[in-house]
N, C-alpha and C positions, 0 to 999 in steps of 0.2 A: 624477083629476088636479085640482089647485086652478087656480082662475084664477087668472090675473096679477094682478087686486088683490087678493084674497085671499091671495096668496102673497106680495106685495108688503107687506100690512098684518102677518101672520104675520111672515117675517120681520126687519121693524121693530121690533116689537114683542120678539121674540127675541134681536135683535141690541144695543136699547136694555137690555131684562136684565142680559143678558151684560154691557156697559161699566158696567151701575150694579152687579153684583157683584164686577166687577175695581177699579172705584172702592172699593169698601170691603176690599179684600186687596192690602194696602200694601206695597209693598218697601220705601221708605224715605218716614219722615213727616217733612215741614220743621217746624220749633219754632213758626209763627205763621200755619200751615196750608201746603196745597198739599202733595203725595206724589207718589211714583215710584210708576206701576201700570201695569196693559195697559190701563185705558183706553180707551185710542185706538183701539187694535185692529179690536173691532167696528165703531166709527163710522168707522173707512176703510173693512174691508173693504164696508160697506153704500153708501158713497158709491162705490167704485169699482165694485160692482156694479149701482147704481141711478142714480146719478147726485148732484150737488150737492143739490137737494132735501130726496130721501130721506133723505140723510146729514146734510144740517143738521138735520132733524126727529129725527131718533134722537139727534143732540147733544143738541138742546134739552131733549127725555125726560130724557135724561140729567143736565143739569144741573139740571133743575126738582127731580128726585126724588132727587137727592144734597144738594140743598138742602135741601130736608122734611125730610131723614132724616139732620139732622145738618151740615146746612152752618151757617158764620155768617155772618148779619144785620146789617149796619151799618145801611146806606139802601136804599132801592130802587135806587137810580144803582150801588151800590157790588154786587146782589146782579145786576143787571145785566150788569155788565163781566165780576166772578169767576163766575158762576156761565151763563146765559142765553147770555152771547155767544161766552164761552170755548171753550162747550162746541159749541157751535152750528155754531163756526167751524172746526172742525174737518171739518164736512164740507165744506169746499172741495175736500178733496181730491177733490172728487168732478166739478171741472171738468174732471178726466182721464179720464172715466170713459172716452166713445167711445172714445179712442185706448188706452187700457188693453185692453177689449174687443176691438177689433179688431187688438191685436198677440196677443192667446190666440189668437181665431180661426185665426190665419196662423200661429199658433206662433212668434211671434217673442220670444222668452221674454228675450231683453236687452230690447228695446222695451217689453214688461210690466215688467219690473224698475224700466226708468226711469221709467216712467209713476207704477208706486208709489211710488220714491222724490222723485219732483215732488210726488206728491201730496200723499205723507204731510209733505215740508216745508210747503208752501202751507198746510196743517191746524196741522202746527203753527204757524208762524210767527204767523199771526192768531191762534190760541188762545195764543201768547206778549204777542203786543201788545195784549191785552183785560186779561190779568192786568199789564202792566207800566202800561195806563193804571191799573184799579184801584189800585194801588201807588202810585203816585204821587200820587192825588188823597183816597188812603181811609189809608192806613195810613204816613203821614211821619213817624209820632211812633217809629216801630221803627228808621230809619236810625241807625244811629251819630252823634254830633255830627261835627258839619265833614265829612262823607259828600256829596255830592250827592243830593237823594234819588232823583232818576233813574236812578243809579248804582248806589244801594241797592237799584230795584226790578226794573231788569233784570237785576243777578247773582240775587240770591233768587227770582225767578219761574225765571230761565233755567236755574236748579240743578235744579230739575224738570221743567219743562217738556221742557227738551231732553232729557234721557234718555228721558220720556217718548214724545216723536217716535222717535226714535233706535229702543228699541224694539221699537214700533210697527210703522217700517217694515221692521225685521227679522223680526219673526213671520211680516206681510204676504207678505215675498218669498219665505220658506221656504212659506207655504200656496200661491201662487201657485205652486210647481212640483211639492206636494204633493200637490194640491187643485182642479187648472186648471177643470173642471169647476163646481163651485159656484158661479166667478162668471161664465158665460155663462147667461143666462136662456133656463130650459128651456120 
């Protein structure tokens, strides 16, 4: 049997994969970047199995090596916000993890439900307001004339983003009564 860091570093490392090859199997690609993907997926379920941490560290993977591999470079500020914090932020959802955990234990399988759908908004929402500040401060020259550009960068962030939560936390809930086992550490 693996130890607990051992199996904690495993997997991270597993779950960071997973989101960076759902990152590149696009359901729907925006014209000036940013897609509909699963994503998300891994980096909740790791935050609600491990906690905030763990889940921000498997974003971060995440977005570092989506970056390498084909992300765009403006500035550092701008690879930042799209890429580093975006991704990162997503594991908030992982401030639910106790109460997530401890509604599987007791079987309380609406209280998991909610726990994931808290979560997985909290993940997305910051991994929307990371791409809306990028937006705003990196890419105004895309807004329509007479648009607000603020206007411009939370519809166009928010046209994927939020599917991409949305989802998310639906796979999440179906593994969760598919699956209850995987996220109580053995």
């Amino acid at each position: 049997m693996m130890t607990t860091k051992v199996q904690l570093l495993t997997e991270t490392a597993i779950m960071s994969a997973l989101a960076i090859v759902f990152n590149y199997l696009v359901l729907f690609q925006m014209p000036q970047g940013g897609s509909v993907s699963l994503t998300f997926v891994p980096i909740i379920l790791l935050s609600l199995k491990y906690g905030l941490l763990t889940g921000s560290i498997s974003g971060l993977i995440t977005g570092v090596i989506s970056l390498v591999f084909g992300g765009y470079f403006l500035n550092p500020i701008q690879v930042l916000f799209d890429y580093i914090l975006a991704f990162a932020l997503i594991g908030l959802a992982g401030i639910f993890s106790a109460q997530f955990k401890k509604a599987l234990k007791q079987k309380q399988s609406k209280k998991a439900g909610f726990t994931v759908i808290m979560g997985g908004l909290v993940g997305g929402i910051f991994s929307l307001i990371s791409h809306f500040l990028a937006g705003i401060f990196f890419y105004q020259s895309f807004a329509p004339e007479g648009q607000p550009v603020w206007l411009y960068s939370l519809v166009y962030n928010s046209s994927y983003v939020i599917p991409d939560t949305i989802l998310a936390i639906i796979i999440v809930l179906i593994l969760i009564n598919r699956i209850p086992s995987f996220f109580i550490k053995s």
